[in-house]
C-alpha positions as CSV (number, residue, x, y, z in Angstrom):
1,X,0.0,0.0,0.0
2,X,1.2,3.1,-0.8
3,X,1.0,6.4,1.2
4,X,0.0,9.4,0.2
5,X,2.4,12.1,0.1
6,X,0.9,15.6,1.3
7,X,2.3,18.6,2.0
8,X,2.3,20.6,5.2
9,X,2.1,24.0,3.4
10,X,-0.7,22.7,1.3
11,X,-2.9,21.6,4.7
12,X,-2.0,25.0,6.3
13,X,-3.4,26.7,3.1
14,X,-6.9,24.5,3.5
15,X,-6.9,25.2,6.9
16,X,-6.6,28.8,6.5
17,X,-9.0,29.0,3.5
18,X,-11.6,26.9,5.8
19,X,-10.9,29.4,8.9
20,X,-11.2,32.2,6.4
21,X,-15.0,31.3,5.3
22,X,-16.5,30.8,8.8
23,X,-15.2,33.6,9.9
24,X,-17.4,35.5,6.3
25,X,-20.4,33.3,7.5
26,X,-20.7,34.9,11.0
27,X,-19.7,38.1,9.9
28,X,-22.8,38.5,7.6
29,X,-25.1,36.6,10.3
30,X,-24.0,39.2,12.9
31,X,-24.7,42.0,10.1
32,X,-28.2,40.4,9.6
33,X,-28.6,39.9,13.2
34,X,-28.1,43.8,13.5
35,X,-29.6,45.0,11.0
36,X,-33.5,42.7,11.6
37,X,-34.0,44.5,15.3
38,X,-36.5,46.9,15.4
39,X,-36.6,50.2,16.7
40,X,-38.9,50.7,19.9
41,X,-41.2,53.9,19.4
42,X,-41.9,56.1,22.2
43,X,-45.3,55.9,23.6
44,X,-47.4,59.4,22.9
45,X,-50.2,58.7,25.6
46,X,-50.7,61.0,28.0
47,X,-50.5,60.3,31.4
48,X,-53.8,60.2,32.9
49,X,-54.8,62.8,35.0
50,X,-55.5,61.4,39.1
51,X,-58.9,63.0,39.9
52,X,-59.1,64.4,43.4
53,X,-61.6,63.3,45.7
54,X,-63.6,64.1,48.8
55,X,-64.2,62.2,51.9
56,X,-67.7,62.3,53.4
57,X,-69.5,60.9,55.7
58,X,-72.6,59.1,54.5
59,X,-75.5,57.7,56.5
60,X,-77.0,54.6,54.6
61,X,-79.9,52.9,54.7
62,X,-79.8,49.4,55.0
63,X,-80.3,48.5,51.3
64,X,-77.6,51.0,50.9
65,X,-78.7,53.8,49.9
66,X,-77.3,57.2,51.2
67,X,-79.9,59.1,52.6
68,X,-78.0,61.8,53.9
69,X,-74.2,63.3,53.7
70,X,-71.9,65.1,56.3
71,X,-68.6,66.5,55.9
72,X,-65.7,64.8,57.5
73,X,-64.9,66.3,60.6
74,X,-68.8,66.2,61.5
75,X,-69.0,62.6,62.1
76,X,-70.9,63.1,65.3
77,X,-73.9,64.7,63.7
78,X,-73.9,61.4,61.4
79,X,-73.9,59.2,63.7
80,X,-77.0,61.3,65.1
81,X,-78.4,61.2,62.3
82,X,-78.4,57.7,61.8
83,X,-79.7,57.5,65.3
84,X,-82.8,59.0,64.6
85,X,-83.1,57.3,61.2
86,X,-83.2,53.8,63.1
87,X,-85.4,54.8,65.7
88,X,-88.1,55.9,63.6
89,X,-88.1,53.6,61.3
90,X,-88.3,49.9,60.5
91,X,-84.9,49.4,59.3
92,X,-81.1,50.3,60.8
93,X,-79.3,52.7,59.4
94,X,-75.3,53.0,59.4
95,X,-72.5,55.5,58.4
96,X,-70.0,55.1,56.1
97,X,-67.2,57.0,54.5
98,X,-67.8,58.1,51.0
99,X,-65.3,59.3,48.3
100,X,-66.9,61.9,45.5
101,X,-64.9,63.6,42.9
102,X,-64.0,67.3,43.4
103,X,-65.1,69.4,40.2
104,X,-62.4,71.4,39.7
105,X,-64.0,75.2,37.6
């Protein structure tokens, strides 16, 4: 059997020329890479606006309904209020804070 002969400078010039295209393949799939991402837009919503709101006191019924509202520091005269309501009438009556929008002009 006889051996091939092959030269070392030949096999260093394949290797090279192999090195040489892999390195051309990831170049252009980085460049493709880079070049598919897309550009994030800004958002142009506007921020929404927090509405101010009130705190009351409200005297309820007991299928809630508000039958009468009091500012917040005159809790006592709810409570009074609701007093009254449940003594003269067939159902108890509670108080409860309630939250209402501020109109602003």
């Amino acid at each position: 059997m006889a051996r091939k002969v092959v030269n070392r400078k030949e096999l260093r010039a394949e290797a090279d020329a192999a090195e040489a295209q892999e390195a051309t393949k990831t170049k252009k799939a980085a460049k493709k890479a880079t070049t598919k991402k897309a550009t994030k837009r800004k958002s142009r919503a506007k921020e929404p606006v927090q509405e101010r709101m009130k705190l009351l006191w409200g005297v309820f019924s007991q299928s809630l309904k508000q039958v009468a509202a009091f500012e917040y520091d005159q809790k006592d005269e709810a409570t009074k209020r609701a007093e009254e309501l449940s003594a003269s009438g067939k159902s108890p009556h509670f108080v409860k804070k309630v939250k209402i929008p501020i109109e602003e002009a």
